[in-house]
VMD Tcl script that draws the C-alpha trace (Angstrom):
set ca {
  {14.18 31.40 -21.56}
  {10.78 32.44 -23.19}
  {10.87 34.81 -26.04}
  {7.81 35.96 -28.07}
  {7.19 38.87 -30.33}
  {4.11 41.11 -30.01}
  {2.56 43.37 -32.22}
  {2.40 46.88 -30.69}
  {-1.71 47.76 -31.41}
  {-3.36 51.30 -32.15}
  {-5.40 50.02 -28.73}
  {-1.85 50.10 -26.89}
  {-1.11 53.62 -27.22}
  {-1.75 56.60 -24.97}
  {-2.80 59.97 -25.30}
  {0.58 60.99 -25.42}
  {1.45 58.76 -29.12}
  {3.64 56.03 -26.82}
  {2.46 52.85 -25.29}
  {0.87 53.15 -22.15}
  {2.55 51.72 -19.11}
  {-0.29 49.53 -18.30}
  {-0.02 47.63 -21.55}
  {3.83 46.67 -20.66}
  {2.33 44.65 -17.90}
  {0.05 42.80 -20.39}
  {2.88 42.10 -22.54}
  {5.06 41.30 -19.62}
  {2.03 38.45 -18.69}
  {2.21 37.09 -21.95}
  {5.64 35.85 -22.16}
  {5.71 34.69 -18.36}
  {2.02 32.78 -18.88}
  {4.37 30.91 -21.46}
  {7.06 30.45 -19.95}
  {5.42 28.55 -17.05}
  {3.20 26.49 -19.09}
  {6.43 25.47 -21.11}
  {8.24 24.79 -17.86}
  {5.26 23.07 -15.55}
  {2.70 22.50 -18.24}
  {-1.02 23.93 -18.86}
  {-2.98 22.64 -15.81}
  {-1.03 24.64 -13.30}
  {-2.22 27.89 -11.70}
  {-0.24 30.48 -11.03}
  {-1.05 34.38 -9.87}
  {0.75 37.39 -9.85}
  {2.20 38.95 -6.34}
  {4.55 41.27 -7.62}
  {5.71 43.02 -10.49}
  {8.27 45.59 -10.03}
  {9.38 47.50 -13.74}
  {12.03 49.90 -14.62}
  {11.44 51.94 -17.76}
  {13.87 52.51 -20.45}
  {13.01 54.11 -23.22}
  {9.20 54.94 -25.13}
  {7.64 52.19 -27.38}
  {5.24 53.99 -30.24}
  {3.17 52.24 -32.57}
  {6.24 53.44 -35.48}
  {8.19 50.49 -33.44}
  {6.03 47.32 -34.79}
  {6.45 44.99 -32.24}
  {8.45 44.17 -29.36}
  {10.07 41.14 -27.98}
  {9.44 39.85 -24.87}
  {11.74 37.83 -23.06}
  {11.41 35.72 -19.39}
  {13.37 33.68 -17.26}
  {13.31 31.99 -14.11}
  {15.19 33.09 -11.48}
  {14.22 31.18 -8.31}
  {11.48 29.47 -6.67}
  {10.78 29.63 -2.99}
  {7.81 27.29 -1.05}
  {5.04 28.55 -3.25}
  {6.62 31.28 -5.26}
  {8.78 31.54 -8.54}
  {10.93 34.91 -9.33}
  {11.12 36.26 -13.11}
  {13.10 38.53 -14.95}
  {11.71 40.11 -18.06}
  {12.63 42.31 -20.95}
  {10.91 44.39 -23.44}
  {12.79 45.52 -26.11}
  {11.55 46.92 -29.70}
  {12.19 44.55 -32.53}
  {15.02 46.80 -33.41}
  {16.91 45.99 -30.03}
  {16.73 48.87 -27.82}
  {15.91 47.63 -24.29}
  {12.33 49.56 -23.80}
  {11.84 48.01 -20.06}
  {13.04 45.34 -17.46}
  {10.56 43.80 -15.04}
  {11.08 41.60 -12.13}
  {7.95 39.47 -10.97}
  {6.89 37.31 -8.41}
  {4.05 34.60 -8.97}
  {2.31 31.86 -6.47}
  {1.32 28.36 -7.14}
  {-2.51 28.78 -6.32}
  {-5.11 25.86 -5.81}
  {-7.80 26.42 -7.93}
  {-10.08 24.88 -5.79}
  {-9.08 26.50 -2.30}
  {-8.21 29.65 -4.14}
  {-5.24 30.16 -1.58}
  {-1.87 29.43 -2.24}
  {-0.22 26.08 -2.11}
  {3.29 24.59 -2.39}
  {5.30 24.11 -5.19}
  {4.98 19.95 -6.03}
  {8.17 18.30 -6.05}
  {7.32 17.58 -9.52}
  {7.43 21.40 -10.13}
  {10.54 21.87 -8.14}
  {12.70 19.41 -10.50}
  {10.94 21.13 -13.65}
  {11.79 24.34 -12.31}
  {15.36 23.53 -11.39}
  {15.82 22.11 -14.94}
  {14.39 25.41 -16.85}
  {15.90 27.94 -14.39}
  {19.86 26.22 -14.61}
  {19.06 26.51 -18.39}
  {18.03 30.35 -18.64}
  {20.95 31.26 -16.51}
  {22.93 29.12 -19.15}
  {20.93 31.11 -22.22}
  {21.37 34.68 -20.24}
  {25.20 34.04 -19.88}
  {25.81 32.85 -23.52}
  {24.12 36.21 -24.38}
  {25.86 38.17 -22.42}
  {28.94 39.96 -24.00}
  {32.90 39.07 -22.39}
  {32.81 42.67 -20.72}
  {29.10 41.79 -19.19}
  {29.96 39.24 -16.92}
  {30.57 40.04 -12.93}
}
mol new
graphics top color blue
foreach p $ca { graphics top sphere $p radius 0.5 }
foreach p [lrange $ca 0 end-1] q [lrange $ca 1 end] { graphics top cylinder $p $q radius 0.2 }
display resetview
């Protein structure tokens, strides 16, 4: 599992004094860029196909920062599926994403299958956030 901490910005907010939605999506990109450069290393290339988020609660610039947190959940012939959170430093679960990304040749700019290479990578890092989600994950949590 990736975990980072960002700094909520005066540029994040919306008219309305609360992040904008838009910017959850850029925070959302941040932790998964790192999580698959941790997991496959910094010469792959990956694009989003999906992102699908469910709102929680409001994040306002009184919040300071938020912590981001992604984990693999399952890889297909060119695809990987993450689940994120967003939650303010103090906790509270702000948002939770689910995303879909595809290996992508840089050169044919079309997508292209996962390398074996990947595959054991990715089985190694996704067995060990399922193994980080269930240690956090209270007796009463579990199904």
């Amino acid at each position: 599992m990736e975990e980072i901490e960002i700094a909520i910005r005066w540029r994040d907010m919306d008219a309305y004094g609360h992040v904008n939605n838009a910017v959850y999506l850029t925070y959302l990109e941040e932790c998964r860029d790192r999580w698959v450069r941790r997991t496959l290393g910094e010469d792959v290339g990956f694009v989003i196909v999906r992102v699908a988020i469910d709102f929680r609660r409001e994040l306002s610039l009184e919040d300071g920062s938020v912590v981001v947190a992604c984990s693999g959940t399952g890889y297909g012939r060119s695809s990987i599926r993450t689940a994120e959170t967003i939650r303010a430093k103090a906790g509270w679960l702000a948002a939770e994403s689910e995303s879909v990304i595809v290996a992508h040749g840089a050169g044919s700019r079309r997508s292209r299958p996962i390398t074996d290479r990947e595959r054991s990578a990715l089985d190694v890092a996704i067995e060990a956030d399922r193994a980080s989600v269930r240690a956090s994950e209270g007796p009463g949590d579990r199904t």
